[in-house]
N, C-alpha and C positions, 0 to 999 in steps of 0.2 A: 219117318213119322215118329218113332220111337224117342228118335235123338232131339227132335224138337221138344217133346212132350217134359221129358228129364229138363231140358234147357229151361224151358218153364217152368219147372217145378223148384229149381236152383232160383232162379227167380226170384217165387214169391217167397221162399224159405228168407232168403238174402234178405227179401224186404219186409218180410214179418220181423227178423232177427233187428236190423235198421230202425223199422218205428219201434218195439223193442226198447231198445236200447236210447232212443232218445226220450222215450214217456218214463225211461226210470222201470222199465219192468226187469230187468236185466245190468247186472253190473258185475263188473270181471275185475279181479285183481291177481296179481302174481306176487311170486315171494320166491328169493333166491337166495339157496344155504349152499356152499361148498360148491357141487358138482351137480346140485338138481336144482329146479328150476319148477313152481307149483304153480298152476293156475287154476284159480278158483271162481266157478260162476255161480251170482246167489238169483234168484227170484223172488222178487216180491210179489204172491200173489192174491193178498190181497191188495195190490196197486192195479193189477190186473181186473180182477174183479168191479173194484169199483170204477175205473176205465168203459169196461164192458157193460155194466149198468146203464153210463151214462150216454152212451153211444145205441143203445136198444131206445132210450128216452124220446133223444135226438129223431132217430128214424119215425117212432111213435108219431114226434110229435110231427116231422115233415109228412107222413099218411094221409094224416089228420087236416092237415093245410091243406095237401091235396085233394081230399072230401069235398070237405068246404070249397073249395074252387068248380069243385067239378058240379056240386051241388047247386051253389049259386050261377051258374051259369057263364062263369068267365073263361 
């Protein structure tokens, strides 16, 4: 039970890190002098942010359809 829960948890980590990193919330660069090797992870969080806005809007606004349908009787 334990080991499935973790397995899932790997998961959605993976896949938050994934969309992440494709909307531009996360960018990774390395740099390599002599014997070391640096990797640097930045965040943009206001990219985040207003992501997050737009995605509360979205849901708003599908509720709201939902009302309306459920209201009108369809």
């Amino acid at each position: 039970m334990m080991k499935r829960f973790l397995v899932v948890l790997l998961l959605l980590v993976v896949g938050v890190v994934a969309l992440g990193y494709h909307r531009g919330w996360f960018q990774f660069s390395t740099e390599h002098t002599d014997q070391k090797s640096n990797i640097t992870i930045t965040i943009d969080e206001d990219k985040i942010r207003k992501d997050s806005e737009k995605a509360k809007e979205k849901v708003q606004e599908a509720g709201q359809t939902v009302k309306e349908s459920i209201g009108s009787g369809k």
